[in-house]
C-alpha positions in Angstrom: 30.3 -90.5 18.8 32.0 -89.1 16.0 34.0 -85.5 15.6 34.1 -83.9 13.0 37.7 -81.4 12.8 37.7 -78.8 9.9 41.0 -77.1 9.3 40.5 -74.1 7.6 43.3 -71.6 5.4 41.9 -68.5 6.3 42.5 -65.4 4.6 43.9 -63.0 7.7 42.6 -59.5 6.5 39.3 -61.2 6.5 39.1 -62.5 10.2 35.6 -60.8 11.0 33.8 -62.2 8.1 35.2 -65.5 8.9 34.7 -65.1 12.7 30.6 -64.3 11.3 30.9 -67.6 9.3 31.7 -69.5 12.3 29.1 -68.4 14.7 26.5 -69.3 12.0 27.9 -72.9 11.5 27.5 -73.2 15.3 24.2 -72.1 15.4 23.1 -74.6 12.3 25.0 -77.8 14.0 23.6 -77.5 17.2 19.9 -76.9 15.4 19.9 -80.3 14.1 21.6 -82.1 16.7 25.4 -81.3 16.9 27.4 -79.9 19.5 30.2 -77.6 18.7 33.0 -77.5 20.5 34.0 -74.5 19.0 35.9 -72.6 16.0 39.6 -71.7 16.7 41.2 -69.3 14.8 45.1 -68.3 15.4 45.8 -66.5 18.9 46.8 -62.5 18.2 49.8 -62.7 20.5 50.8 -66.6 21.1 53.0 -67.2 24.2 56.9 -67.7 23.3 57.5 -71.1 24.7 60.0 -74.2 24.2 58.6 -77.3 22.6 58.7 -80.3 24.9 59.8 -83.0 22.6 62.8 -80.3 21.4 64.0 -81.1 17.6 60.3 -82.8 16.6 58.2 -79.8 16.8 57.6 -76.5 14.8 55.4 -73.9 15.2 52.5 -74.0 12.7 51.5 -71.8 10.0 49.4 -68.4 11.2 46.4 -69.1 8.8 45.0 -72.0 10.2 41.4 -71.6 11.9 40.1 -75.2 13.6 36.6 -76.2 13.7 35.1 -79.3 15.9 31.9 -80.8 16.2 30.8 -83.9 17.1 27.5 -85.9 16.6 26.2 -89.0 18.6 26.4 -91.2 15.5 27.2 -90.9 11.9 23.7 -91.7 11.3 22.9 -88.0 12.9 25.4 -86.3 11.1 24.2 -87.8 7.9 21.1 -86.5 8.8 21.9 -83.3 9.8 23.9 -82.7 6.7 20.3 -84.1 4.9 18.4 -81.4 7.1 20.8 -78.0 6.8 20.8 -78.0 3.1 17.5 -77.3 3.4 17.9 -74.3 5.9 17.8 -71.1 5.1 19.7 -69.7 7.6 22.5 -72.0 5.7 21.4 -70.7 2.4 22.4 -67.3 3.8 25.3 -68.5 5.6 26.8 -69.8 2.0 26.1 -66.8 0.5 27.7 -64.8 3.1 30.7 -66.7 2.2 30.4 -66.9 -1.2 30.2 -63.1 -1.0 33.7 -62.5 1.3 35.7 -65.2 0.5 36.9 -65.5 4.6 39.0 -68.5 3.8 41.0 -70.3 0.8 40.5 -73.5 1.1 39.9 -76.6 4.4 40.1 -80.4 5.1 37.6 -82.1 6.9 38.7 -85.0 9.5 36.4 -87.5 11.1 37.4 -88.4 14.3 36.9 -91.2 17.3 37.3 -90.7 20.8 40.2 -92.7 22.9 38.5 -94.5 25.7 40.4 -95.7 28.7 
């Protein structure tokens, strides 16, 4: 299996249209053979709490939106990235985006599971 994380700089006054931009991405990853685990975007009211390894953490920054999704192999992703830029309903979904701008900029991360 491999996960894909996408960390995303969101522009906050445009939560909505990046909140639309996310449920589309779910649908298209999940079309060709995904599963999402879901986008994240920062909580409206986090809980005040201590850090338990005090003097090594920090709170992050409030712009940050998380995407992950995770295919069976990289093979499948491959091919789903093959297959969705073909889609229309990605077509749209680009120009959606292109349109509002809902974030500034992202990283992509592949990641493995740890198996006991």
């Amino acid at each position: 299996m491999i996960t894909c994380q996408i960390r995303y700089e969101i522009d906050l006054d445009k939560i909505a249209a990046f909140e639309q931009y996310a449920r589309s991405w779910m649908v298209l990853i999940e079309k060709y053979g995904g599963v999402h685990h879901g986008y994240f975007v920062p909580a409206k009211e986090p809980p005040a709490t201590t850090f338990s390894f005090p003097g090594l953490g920090s709170d992050g920054p409030r712009n940050i939106a998380i995407a992950l999704f995770s295919f069976p192999t990289v093979e499948a992703y491959e091919s789903y990235r093959e297959n969705v830029a073909k889609d229309p309903d990605c077509d749209a979904a680009t120009k959606r985006f292109q349109q509002s701008r809902p974030f500034l900029s992202y990283e992509r991360l592949f990641l493995e599971p740890v198996v006991r």
